[in-house]
C-alpha positions in Angstrom: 114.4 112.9 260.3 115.4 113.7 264.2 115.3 117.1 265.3 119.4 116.6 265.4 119.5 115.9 261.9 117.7 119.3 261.2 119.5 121.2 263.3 122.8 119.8 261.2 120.8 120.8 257.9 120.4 123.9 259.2 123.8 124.7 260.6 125.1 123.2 257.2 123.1 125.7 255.2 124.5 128.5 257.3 127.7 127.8 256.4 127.2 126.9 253.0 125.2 130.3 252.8 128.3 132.1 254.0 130.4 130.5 252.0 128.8 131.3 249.3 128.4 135.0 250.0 131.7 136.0 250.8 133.0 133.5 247.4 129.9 135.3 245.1 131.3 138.9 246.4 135.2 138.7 246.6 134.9 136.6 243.4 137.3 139.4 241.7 139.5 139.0 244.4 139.8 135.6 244.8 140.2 135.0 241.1 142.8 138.3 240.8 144.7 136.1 243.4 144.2 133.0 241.9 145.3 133.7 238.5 148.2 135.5 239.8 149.7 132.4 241.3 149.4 130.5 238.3 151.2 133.0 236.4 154.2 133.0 238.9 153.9 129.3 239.1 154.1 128.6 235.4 155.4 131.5 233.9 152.5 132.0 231.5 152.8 135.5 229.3 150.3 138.1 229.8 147.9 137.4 226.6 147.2 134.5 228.3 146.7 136.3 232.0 143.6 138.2 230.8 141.7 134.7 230.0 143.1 133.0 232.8 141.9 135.5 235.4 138.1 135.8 233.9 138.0 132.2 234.0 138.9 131.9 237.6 136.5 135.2 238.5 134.0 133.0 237.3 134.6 130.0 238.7 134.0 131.9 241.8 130.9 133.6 240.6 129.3 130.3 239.9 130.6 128.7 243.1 129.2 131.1 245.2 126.5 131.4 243.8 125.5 127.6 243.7 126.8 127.5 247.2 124.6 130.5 248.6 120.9 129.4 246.8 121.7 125.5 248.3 122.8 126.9 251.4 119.5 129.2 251.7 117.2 126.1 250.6 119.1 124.0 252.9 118.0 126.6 256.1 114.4 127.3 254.7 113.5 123.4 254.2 115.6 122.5 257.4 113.6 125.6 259.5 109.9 124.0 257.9 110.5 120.4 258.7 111.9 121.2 261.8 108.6 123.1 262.3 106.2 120.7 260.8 108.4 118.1 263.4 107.8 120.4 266.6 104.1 120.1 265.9 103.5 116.6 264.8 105.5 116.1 268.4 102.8 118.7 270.3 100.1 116.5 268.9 101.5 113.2 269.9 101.7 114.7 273.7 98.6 115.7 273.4 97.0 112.5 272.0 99.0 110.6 274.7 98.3 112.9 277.8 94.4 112.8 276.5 94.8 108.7 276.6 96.1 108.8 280.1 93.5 110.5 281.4 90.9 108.6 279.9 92.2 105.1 281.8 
């Protein structure tokens, strides 16, 4: 991978990562929200609300969550093979400038 393409990893994790955070926190929010506009949409009754609105405040529990531990692997393994590439490429100089001045 190009040092481009790790730099996208790694902005992609970011946002995934913060994605993720603010779905895994406001999850009671977003779901509250959610399930609310389903019940004005369809008219459901409210025995039905209470299911409704856990469902959603999960879905948005497991979303973020999934979202924020990919997001945090993408930046760890993005920041170690960028690493791993920055050496690889300090060796190659070197093994090139150390050529050149042997001819």
């Amino acid at each position: 991978m190009s040092k481009d393409n790790l730099t996208l990893v790694i902005i992609l994790g970011i946002l995934s990562t913060i994605v993720g955070f603010i779905m895994f926190f406001f999850n009671v929010y977003f779901g509250t929200a959610t399930a609310k506009a389903q019940l004005f949409n369809n008219g459901s009754d409210a025995l039905n609300y209470n299911v409704i609105l856990k469902g959603y405040i999960n879905t948005y529990l497991v979303g973020g969550s999934i979202l924020f531990v990919m997001g945090a692997l993408a930046i760890v393994l993005g920041y170690h093979q960028l690493q791993l590439k920055k050496v690889s490429d300090s060796q190659l100089d070197e093994s090139i400038q150390d050529r050149e001045e042997e001819m």
